[in-house]
C-alpha positions as CSV (number, residue, x, y, z in Angstrom):
1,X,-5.9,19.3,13.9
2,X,-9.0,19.2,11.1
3,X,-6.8,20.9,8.7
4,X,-4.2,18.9,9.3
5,X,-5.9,15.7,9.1
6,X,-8.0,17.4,5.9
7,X,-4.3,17.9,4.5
8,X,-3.8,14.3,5.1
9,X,-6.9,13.1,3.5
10,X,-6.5,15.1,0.5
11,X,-3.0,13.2,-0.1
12,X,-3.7,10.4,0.0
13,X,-6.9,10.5,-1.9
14,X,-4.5,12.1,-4.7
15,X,-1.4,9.8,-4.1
16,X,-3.5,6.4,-3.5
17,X,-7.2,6.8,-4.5
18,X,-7.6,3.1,-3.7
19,X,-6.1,3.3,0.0
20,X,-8.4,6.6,0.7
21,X,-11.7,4.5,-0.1
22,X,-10.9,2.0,1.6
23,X,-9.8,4.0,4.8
24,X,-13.6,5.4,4.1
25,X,-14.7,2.0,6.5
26,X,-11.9,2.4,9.0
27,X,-14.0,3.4,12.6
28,X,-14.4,7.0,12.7
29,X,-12.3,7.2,15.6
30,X,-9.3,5.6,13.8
31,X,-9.4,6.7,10.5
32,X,-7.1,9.9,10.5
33,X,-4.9,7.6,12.1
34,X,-5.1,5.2,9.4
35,X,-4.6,8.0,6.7
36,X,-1.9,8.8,8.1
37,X,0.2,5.7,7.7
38,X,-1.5,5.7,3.6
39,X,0.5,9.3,3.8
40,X,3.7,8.0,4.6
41,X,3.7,5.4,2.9
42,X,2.4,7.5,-0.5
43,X,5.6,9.7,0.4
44,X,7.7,6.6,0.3
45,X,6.6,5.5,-3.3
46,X,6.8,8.3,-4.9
47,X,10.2,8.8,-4.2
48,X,11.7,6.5,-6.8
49,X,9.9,8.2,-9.6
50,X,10.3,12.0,-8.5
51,X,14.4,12.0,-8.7
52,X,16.5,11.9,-11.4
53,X,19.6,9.7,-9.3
54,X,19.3,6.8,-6.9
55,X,21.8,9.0,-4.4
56,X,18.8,11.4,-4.1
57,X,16.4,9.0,-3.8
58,X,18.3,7.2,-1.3
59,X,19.4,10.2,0.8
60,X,15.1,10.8,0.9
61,X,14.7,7.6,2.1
62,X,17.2,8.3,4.9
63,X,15.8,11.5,5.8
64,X,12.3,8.9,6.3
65,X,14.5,6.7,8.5
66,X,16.0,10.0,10.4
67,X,12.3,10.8,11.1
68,X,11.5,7.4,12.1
69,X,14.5,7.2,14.6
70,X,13.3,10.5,16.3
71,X,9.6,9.5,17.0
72,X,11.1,6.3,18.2
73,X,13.6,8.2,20.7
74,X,10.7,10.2,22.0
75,X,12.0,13.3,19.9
76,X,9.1,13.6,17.5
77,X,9.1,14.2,14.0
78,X,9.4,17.8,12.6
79,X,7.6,19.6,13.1
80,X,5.5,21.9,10.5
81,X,5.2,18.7,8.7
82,X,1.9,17.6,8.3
83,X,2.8,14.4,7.7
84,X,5.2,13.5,10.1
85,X,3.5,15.5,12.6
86,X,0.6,13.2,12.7
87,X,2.5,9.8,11.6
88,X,4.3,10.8,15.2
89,X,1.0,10.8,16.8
90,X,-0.2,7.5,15.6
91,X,3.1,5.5,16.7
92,X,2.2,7.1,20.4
93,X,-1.2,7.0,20.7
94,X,-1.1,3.2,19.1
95,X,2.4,2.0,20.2
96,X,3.2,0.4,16.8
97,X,5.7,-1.7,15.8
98,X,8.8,0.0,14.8
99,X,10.0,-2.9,12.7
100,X,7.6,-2.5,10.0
101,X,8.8,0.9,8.9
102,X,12.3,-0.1,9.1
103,X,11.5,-2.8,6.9
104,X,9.1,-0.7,4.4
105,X,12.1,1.5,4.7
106,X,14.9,-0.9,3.5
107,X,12.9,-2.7,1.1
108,X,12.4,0.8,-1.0
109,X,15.6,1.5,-0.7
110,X,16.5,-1.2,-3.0
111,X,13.8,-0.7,-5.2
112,X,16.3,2.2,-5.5
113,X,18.6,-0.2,-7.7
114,X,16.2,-1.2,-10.2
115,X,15.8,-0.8,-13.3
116,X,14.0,2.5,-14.5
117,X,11.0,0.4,-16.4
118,X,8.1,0.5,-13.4
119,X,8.8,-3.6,-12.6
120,X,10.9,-3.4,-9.3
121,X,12.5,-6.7,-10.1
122,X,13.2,-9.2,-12.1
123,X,11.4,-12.6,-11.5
124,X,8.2,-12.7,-9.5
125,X,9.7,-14.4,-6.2
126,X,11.5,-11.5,-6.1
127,X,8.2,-9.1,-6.6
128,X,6.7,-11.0,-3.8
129,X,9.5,-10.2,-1.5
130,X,9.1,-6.5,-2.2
131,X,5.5,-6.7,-1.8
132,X,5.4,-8.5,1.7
133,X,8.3,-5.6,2.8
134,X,6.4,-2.6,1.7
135,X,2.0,-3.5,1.1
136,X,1.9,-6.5,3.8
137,X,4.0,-4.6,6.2
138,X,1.7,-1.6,6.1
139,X,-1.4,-3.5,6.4
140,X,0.4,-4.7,9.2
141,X,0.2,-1.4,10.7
142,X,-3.3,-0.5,9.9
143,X,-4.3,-3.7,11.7
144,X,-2.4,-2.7,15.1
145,X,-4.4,0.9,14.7
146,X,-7.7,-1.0,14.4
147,X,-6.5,-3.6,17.3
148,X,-7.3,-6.7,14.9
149,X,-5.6,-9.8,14.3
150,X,-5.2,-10.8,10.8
151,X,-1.2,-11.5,10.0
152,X,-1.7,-14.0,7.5
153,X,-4.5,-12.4,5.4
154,X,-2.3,-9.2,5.7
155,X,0.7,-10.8,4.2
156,X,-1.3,-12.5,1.3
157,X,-3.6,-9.5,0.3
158,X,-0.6,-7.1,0.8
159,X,1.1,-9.3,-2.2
160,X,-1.6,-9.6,-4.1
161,X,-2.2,-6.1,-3.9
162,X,1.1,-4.9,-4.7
163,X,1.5,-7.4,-7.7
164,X,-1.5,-6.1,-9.2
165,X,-0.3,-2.8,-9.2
166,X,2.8,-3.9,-11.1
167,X,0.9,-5.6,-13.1
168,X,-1.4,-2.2,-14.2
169,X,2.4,-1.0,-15.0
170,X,3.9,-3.2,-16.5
171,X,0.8,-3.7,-19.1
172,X,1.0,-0.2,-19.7
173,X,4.7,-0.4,-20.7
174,X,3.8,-3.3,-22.8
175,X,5.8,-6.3,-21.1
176,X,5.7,-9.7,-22.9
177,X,2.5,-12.2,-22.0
178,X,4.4,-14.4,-20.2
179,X,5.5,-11.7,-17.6
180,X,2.0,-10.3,-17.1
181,X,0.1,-14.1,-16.8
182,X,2.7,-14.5,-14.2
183,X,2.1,-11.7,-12.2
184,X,-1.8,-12.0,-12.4
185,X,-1.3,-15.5,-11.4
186,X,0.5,-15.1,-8.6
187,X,-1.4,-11.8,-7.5
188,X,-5.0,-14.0,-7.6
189,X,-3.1,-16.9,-6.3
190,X,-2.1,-14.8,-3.1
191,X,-5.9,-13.4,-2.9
192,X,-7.2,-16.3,-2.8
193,X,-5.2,-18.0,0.2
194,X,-6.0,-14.3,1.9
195,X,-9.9,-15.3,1.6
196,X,-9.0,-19.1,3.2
197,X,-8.4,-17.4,6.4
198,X,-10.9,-16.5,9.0
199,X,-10.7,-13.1,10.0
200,X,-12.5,-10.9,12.8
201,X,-14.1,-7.9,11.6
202,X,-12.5,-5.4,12.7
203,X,-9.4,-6.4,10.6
204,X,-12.0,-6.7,7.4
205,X,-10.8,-2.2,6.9
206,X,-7.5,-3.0,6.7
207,X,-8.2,-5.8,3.9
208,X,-10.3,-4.6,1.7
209,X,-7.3,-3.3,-0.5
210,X,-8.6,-7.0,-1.9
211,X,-11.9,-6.4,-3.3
212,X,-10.6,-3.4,-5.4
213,X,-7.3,-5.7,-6.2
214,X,-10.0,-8.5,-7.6
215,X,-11.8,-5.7,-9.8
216,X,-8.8,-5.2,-11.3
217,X,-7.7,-8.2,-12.0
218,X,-10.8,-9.5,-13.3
219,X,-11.1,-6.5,-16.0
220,X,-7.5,-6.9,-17.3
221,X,-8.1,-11.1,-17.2
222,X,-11.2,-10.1,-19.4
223,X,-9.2,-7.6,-21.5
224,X,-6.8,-10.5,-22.0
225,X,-3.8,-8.1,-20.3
226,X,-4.1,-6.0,-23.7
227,X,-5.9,-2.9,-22.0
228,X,-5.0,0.3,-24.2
229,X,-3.3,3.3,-22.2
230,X,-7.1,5.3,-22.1
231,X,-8.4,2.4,-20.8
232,X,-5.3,1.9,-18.0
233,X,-6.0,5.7,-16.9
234,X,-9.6,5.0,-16.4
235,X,-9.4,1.9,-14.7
236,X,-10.8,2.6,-11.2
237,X,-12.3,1.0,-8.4
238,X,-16.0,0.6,-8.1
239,X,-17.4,1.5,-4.4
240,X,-20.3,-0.3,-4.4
241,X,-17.9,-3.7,-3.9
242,X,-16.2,-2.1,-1.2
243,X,-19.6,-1.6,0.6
244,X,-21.0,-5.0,-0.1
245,X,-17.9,-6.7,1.2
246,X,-17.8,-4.1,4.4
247,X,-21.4,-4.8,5.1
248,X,-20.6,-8.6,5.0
249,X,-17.5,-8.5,6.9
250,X,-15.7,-9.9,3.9
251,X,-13.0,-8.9,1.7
């Protein structure tokens, strides 16, 4: 079980380096749990970018729903999988809701149909839509593991999370100032109604995705969107935000 949850760890703090620190304030007794859905869901988003035809992609992406109709049916997930294995643990042990992986599911698979430029779509309604079916939908999850209420916040910060990583792409690519103010926009805008919501702190773990969203945002704002691609690789989160926000029960 430690290796396989050190297997997990290691993934996602490769995949998803901003995900792993903030599962770093999930309960101790929940965390593994927590890393686990960040594993499946780094498994998901890599797909897109790690075939060289949509049929492959999609036929992945089926395998992932195959998986998810086994734990479902009490069959389990395959085993010698590290990450199946223990994402068919946490549905048991925390009886979540099978309609966010379906919908985390679908939503990639038509990312599938885009374009091969790093922005899944083309206007930024439709970016939003994405983002509530794949970032909300998982912080959805992570809050039914920590047993916290928060549905609201979790739609907005999972947007405003999700928009900001487009927005690190899409800069890198060198997309026109009108379709990077847009995004920032409506990523801060979403951040902001997020933080408008009173929110227990137990659900502050699953959130914090925020803080680290906000750092971002505020050094690209600063950089006028024109960061250069050294400065996009070296772009990370600073901890010391993520502890003052945990400590205060804030995001």
């Amino acid at each position: 079980m430690q290796d396989r949850d050190s297997y997990i760890a290691d993934l996602v703090r490769r995949e998803d380096r901003d995900r792993f620190l903030t599962a770093l304030f999930v309960p101790a007794d929940r965390r593994a749990d927590v890393q686990a859905l960040y594993a499946f869901n780094a498994e998901l988003a890599r797909i897109r970018n790690s075939v060289s035809e949509n049929i492959i992609g999609r036929m992945k992406l089926q395998w992932w729903r195959d998986v998810i109709d086994a734990i479902y049916a009490g069959r389990g997930g395959p085993q010698g999988n590290p990450v199946t294995e223990s994402l068919a643990e946490v549905i048991i042990r925390r009886n979540l809701t099978r309609a966010h992986f379906d919908t985390i599911i679908t939503t990639r698979e038509r990312e599938m149909d885009t374009d091969d430029d790093g922005l899944a779509f083309n206007v930024t309604t439709e970016l939003e839509t994405f983002a509530e079916g794949t970032a909300s939908r998982l912080i959805d999850l992570v809050l039914e593991v920590l047993e916290a209420k928060a549905e609201v916040a979790a739609r907005h910060v999972g947007i405003g999370i999700a928009l900001t990583g487009i927005l690190r792409a899409v800069i890198f690519q060198g997309a026109d100032e009108a379709t990077k103010k847009a995004i920032a926009v409506s990523a801060e805008a979403h951040l902001a109604k997020a933080r408008d919501h009173n929110v227990p702190r137990a659900a502050v773990p699953a959130l914090l995705g925020a803080t680290i969203a906000s750092q971002y945002l505020k050094t690209m704002r600063r950089a006028n969107y024109q960061v250069d691609h050294s400065g996009m690789i070296t772009l990370r989160a600073g901890v010391l935000g993520l502890i003052w926000n945990s400590w205060r029960g804030v995001f």
